[in-house]
TIBARO-823896 format. One record per atom (N, C-alpha, C): x, y, z; residue in one letter. Coordinates in steps of 0.001 Angstrom, whole numbers, plus 524288, in hexadecimal, padded with zeros to 5 digits. Layout:
XYZA
...
//
This chain:
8ED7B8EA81C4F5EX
8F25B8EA03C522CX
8F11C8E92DC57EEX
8F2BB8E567C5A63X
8F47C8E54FC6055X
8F7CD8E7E4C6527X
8F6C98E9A7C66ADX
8FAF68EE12C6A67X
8FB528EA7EC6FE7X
8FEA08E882C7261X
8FEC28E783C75F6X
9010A8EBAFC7AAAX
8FE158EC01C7ED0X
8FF998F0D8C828DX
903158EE8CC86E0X
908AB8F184C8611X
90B5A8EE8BC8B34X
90C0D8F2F1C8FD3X
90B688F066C93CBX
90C808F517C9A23X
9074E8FA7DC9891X
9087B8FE07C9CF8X
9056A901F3C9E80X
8FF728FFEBCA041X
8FA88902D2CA0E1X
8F553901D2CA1DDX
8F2998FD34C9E60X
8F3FC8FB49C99C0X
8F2038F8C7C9532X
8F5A98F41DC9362X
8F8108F343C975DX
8FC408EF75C975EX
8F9678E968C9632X
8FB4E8E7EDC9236X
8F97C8E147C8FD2X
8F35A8E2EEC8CA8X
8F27B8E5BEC8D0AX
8EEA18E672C8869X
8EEF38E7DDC822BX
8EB468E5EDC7EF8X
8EE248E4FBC78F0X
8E96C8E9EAC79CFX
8EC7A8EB8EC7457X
8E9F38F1E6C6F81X
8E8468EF3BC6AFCX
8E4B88EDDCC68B9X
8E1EE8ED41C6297X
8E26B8F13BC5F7FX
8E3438F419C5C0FX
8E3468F760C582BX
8E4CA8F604C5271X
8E4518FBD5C5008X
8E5F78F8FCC4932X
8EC7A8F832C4880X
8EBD18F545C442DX
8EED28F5AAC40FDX
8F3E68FA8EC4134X
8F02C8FFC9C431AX
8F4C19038AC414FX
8F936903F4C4512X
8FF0F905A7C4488X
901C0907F9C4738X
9001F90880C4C3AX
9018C9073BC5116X
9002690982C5685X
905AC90BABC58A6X
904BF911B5C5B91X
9086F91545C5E17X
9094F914E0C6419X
9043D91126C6601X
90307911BCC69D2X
900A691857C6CF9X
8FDD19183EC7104X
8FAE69196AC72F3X
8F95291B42C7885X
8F6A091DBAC7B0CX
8F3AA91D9DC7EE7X
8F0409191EC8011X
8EF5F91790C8301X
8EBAC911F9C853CX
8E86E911E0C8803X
8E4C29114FC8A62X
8E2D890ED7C8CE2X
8DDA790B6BC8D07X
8DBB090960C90B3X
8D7739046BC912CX
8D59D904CBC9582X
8CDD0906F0C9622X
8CC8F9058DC9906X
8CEEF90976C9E73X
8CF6690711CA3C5X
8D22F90A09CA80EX
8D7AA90AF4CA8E4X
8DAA090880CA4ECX
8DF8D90810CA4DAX
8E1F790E91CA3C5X
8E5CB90F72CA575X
8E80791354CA372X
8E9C891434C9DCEX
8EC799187FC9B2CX
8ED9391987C97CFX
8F40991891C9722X
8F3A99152DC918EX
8FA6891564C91DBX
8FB67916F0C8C00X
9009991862C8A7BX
904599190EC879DX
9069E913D4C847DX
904F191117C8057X
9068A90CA1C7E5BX
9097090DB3C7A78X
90E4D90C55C786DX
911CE90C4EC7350X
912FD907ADC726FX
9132F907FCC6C63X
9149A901BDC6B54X
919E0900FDC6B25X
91BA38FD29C6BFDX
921328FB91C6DFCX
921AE8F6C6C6988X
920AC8F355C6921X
9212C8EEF6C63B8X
91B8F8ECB5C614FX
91D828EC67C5CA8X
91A218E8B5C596FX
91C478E36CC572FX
9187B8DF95C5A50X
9192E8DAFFC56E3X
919558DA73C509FX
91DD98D956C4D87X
91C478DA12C480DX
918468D557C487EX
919E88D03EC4A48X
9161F8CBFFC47F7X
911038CA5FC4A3DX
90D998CE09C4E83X
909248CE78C4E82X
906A58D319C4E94X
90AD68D782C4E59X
908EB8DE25C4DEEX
9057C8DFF0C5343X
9073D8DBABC586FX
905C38DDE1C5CE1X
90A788E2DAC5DCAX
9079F8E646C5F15X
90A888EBEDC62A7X
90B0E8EB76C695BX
90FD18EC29C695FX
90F858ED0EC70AAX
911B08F187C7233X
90C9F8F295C73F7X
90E7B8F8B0C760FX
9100D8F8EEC7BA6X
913268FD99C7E7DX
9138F8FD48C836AX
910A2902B2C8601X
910EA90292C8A1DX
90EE0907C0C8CA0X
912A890B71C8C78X
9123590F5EC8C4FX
9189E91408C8E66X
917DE91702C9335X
91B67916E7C96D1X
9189D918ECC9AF8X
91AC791C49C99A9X
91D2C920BBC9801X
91D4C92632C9898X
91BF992736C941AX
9187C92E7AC951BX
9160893035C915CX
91898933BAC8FC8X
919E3934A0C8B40X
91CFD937BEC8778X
91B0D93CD8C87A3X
91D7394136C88B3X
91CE894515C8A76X
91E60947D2C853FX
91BB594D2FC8346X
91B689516EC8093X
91F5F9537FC7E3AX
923FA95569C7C5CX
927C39582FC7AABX
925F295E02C7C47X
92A5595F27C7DE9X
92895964A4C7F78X
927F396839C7C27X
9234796C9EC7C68X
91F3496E8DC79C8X
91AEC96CE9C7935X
91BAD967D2C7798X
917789647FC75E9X
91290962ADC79B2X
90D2996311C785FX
90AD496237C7B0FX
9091895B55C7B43X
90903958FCC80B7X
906A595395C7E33X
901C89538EC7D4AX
9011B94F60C7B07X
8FCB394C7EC76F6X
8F5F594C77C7943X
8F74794BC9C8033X
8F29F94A96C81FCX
8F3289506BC863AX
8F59B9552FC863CX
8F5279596CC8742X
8F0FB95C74C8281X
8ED9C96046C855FX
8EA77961DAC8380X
8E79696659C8545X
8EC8896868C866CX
8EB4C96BB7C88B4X
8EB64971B3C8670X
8ED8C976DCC8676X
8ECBB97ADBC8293X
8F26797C48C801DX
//
């Protein structure tokens, strides 16, 4: 599958991967920063994905600890 990356640090760069399902991700390349990619459409008739960046980061439900906290 093809992922095309639109906006944020990774902007116009393609993703190679399988076949499976993509949820999108964390990113990055090299010196570039880290971004937040979700896929937004799929071509049915070449099964390219275009994902976008999200600029805000989804924050915890309260109680809940986030994902990349690790703390005690």
């Amino acid at each position: 599958m093809i992922v095309r990356l639109l906006g944020g640090p990774l902007a116009g760069r393609v993703l190679t991967t399988t076949d499976a399902p993509w949820a999108g991700g964390w990113l990055t390349a090299g010196d570039a920063d880290w971004g937040l990619y979700v896929p937004v459409h799929r071509d049915p008739a070449t099964g390219v994905v275009l994902a976008e960046a999200r600029i805000t980061i989804p924050r915890p439900r309260r109680g809940r600890r986030a994902p990349w906290d690790s703390g005690p």
